[in-house]
C-alpha positions in Angstrom: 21.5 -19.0 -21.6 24.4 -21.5 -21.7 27.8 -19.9 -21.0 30.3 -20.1 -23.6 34.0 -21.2 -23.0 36.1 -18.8 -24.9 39.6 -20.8 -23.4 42.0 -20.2 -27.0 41.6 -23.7 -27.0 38.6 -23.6 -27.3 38.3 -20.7 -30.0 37.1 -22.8 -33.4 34.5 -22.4 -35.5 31.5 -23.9 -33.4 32.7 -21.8 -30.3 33.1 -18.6 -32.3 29.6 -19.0 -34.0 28.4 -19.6 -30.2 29.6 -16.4 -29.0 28.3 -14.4 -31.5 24.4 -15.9 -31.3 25.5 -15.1 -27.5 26.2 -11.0 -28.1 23.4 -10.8 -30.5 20.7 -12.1 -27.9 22.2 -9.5 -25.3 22.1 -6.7 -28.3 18.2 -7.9 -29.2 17.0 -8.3 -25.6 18.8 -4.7 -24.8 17.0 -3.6 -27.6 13.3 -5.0 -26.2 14.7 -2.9 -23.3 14.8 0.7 -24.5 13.1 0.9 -27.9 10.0 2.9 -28.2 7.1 0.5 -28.7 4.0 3.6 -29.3 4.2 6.0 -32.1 4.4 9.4 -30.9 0.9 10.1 -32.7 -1.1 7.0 -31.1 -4.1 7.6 -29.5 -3.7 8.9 -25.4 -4.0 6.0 -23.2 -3.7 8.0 -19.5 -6.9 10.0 -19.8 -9.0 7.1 -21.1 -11.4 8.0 -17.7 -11.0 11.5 -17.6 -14.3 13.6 -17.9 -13.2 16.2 -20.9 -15.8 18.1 -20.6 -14.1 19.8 -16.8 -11.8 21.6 -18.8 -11.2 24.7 -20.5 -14.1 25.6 -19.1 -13.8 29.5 -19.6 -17.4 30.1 -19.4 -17.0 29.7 -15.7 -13.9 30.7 -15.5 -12.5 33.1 -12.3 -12.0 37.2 -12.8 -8.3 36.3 -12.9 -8.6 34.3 -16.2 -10.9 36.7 -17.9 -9.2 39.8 -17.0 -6.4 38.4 -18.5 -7.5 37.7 -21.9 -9.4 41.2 -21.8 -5.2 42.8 -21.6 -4.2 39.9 -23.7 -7.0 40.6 -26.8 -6.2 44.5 -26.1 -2.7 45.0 -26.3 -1.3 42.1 -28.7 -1.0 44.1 -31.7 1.6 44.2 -34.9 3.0 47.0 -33.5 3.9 45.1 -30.2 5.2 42.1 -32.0 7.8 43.6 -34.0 9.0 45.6 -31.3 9.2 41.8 -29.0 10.9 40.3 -32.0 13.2 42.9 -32.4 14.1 42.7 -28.9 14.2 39.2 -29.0 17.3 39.2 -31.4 18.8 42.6 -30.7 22.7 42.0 -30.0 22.8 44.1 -27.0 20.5 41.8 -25.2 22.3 40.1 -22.6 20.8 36.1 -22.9 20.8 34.4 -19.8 22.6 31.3 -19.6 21.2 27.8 -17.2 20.6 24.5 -17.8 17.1 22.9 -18.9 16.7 21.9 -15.1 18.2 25.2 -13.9 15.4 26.5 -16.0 12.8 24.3 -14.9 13.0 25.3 -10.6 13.5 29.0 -11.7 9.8 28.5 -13.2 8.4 27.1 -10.4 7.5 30.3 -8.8 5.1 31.0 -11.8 1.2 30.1 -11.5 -0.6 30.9 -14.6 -3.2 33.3 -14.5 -4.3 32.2 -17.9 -4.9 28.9 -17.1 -8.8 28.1 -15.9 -7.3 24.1 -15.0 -4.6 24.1 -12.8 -3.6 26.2 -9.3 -0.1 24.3 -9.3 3.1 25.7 -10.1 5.1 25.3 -13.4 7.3 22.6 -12.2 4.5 20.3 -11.3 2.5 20.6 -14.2 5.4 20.1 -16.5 6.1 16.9 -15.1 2.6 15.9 -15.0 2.9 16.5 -19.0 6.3 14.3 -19.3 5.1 11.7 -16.9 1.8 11.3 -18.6 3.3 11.0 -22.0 5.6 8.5 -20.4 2.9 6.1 -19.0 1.8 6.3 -22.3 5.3 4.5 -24.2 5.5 7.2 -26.4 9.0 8.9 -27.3 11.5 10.1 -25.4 11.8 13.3 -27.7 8.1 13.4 -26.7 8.4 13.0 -23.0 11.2 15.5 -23.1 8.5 17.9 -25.1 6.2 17.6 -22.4 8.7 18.3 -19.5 10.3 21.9 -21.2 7.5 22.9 -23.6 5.9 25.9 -21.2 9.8 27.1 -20.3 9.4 30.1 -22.5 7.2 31.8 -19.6 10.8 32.4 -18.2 10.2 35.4 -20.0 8.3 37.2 -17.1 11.8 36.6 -15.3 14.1 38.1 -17.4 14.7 42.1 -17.5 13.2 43.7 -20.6 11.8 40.6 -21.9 8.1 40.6 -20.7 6.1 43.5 -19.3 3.7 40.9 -18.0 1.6 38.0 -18.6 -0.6 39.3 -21.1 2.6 39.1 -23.5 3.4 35.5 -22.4 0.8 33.1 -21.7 -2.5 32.5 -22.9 -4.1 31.0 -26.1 -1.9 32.5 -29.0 -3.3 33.4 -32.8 -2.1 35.3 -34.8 -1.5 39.2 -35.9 -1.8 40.9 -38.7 -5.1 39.4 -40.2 -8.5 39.6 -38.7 -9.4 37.9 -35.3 -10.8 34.9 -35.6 -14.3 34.0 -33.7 -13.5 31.0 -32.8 -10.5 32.6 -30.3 -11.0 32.6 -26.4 -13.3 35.7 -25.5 -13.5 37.3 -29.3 -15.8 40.3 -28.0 -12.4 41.7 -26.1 -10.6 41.8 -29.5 -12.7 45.1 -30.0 -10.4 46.7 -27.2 -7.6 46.2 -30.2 -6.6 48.7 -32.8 -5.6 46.4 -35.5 -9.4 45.2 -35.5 -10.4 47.9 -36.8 -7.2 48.6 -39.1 -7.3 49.2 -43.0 -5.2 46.0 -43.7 -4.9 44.0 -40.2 -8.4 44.0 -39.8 -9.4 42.3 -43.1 -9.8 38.8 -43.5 -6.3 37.7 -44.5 -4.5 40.6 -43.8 -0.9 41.1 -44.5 -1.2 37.8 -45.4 -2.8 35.3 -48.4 -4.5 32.3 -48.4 -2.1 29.1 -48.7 0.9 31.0 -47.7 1.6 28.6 -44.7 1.2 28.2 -40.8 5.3 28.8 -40.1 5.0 31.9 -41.8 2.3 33.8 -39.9 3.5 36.1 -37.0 1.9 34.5 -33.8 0.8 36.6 -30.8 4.3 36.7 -29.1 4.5 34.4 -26.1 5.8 31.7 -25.0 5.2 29.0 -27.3 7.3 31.6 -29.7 9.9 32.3 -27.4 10.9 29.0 -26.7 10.8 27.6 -30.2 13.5 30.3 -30.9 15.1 29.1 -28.2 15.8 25.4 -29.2 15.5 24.9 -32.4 19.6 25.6 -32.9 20.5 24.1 -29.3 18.9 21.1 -29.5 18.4 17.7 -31.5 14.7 17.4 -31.1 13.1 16.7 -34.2 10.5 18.6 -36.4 7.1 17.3 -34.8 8.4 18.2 -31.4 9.4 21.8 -32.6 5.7 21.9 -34.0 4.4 20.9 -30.7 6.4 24.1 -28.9 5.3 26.3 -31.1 2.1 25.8 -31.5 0.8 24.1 -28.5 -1.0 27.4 -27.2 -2.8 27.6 -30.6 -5.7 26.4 -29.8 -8.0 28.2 -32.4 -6.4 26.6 -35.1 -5.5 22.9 -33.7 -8.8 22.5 -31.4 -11.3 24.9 -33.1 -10.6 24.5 -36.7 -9.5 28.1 -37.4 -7.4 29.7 -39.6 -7.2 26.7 -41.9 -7.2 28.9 -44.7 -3.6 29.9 -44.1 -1.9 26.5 -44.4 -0.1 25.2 -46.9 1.8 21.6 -48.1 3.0 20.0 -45.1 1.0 21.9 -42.6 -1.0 18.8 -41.7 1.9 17.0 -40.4 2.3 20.0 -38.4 -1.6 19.6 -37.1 -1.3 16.4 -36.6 2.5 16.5 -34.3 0.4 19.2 -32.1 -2.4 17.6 -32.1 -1.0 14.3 -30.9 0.8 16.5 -27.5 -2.4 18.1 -27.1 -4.4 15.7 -24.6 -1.0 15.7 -22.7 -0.9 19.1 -21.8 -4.0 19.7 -21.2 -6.0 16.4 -19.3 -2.7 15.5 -16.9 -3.3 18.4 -14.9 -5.9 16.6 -13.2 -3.1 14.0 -12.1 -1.5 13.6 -8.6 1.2 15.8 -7.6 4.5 14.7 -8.8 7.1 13.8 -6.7 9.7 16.1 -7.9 13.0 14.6 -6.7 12.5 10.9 -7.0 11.9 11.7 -10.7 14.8 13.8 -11.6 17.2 11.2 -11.9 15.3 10.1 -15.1 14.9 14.0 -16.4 18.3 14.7 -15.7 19.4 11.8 -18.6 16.3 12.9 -20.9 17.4 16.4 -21.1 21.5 15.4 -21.5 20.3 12.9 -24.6 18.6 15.8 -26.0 20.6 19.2 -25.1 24.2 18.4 -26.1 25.4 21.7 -25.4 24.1 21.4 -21.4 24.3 25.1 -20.3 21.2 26.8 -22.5 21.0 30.5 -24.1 18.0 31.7 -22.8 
């Protein structure tokens, strides 16, 4: 591009209209630059070669796994989840306050022993997640999903919030109404009261048909957790609240349960998870991140994103 004299001299008309088409091809070519060029919902590029069928495999899945969903099935009853939620919001409860990265290393001493994939710690699998959806050109919002949406397992960290896993990780679904077959393991659901309760064992429950996906009490964990956590400390938007919440609920977005229960605008919802879905689950084959070199980048994503910089946990 020519440069322009902008001497007063030289400050008439033509000059003037040649300085403008100047600033709007730096405004246009910044633009190509940073805009977003994938829809959040296009289909996953980065697992194009993957072989899906090597995960989730819980058929052959280790004692750890299994035991866990045996405590998980057992002990995740109504009773349990309004005493969580009640704790959750008490006033007394001291929250603890750190930032997003703060957050993010204080996870990393966390392996997952519902998780039949992966051996790696938190921190490594949450970038795999971010950087993934990053290969892929999709959002920032949705990168920034990727990189914080397993935080709520701080939970196991914090005093009084978690008695162990069993309340925290795992495939969530929901209480209340019967246990669906299509959930990981359904035979250990029979170690449950409410499967045989008057009202939380029938079909719909304490619930009825159509009565919508947002207002069904989930398992609590940490899909739950951290939803509660963000959605009034952050600007994300509405499909990557979605994603948070209901990443874990893999009976209704993978298997096709509990369909009965949604209501107007619940696709979108289906859809938003849906679209993370591959994201969290196929990067964990991926290479081991190199956790410094990419903070830098993090460091911006989560500052865009959480105005408010120190978080209530």
């Amino acid at each position: 591009m020519a440069a322009v004299d902008i001497r007063p001299a030289q400050r008439d008309g033509p000059a003037l209209e040649a300085i403008t088409d100047a600033v709007a091809m730096v405004n246009i070519l910044r633009g190509m630059a940073t805009s977003e060029t994938t829809a959040f919902d296009a289909e996953s590029r980065f697992d194009s070669d993957k072989d899906k069928s090597a995960f989730r495999k819980y058929d052959e899945a280790c004692d750890r796994v299994k035991g866990f969903y045996a405590e998980q099935h057992a002990k995740q009853t109504v009773a349990h989840n309004l005493a969580a939620r009640q704790r959750f919001y008490s006033p007394t409860r001291k929250r603890p306050e750190m930032t997003v990265w703060e957050a993010i290393e204080k996870l990393n001493a966390l392996i997952d022993n519902s998780d039949p994939d992966t051996e790696l710690s938190q921190i490594h699998h949450l970038l795999q997640s971010a950087e993934a959806i990053r290969r892929d050109g999709k959002p920032r919002w949705m990168q920034l999903v990727g990189l914080i949406h397993d935080l709520g397992k701080l939970m196991l960290f914090f005093d009084g919030c978690a008695e162990g896993q069993w309340e925290v990780v795992g495939d969530t679904f929901p209480v209340g109404c019967q246990f669906d077959e299509r959930c990981i393991y359904p035979e250990t659901f029979k170690a449950n009261p409410d499967s045989s309760h008057e009202v939380y064992g029938t079909r719909y429950g304490i619930y009825q048909p159509g009565c919508g996906i947002n207002n069904l009490m989930m398992c609590w964990g940490h899909d739950e957790y951290l939803y509660l956590v963000i959605k009034d400390q952050s600007t994300l938007p509405p499909e990557a609240l979605a994603m948070v919440r209901f990443h874990s609920f893999y009976p209704w977005h993978r298997e096709g349960a509990y369909m009965d229960f949604m209501a107007e605008g619940d696709e979108a919802l289906l859809h938003a998870v849906r679209a993370f879905n591959p994201y969290d689950l196929y990067s964990k084959s991926d290479e081991v991140p190199k956790v410094e070199e990419l903070k830098p980048y993090y460091l911006e994503l989560i500052d865009e994103f959480f105005p408010q910089k120190v978080i209530k946990w």
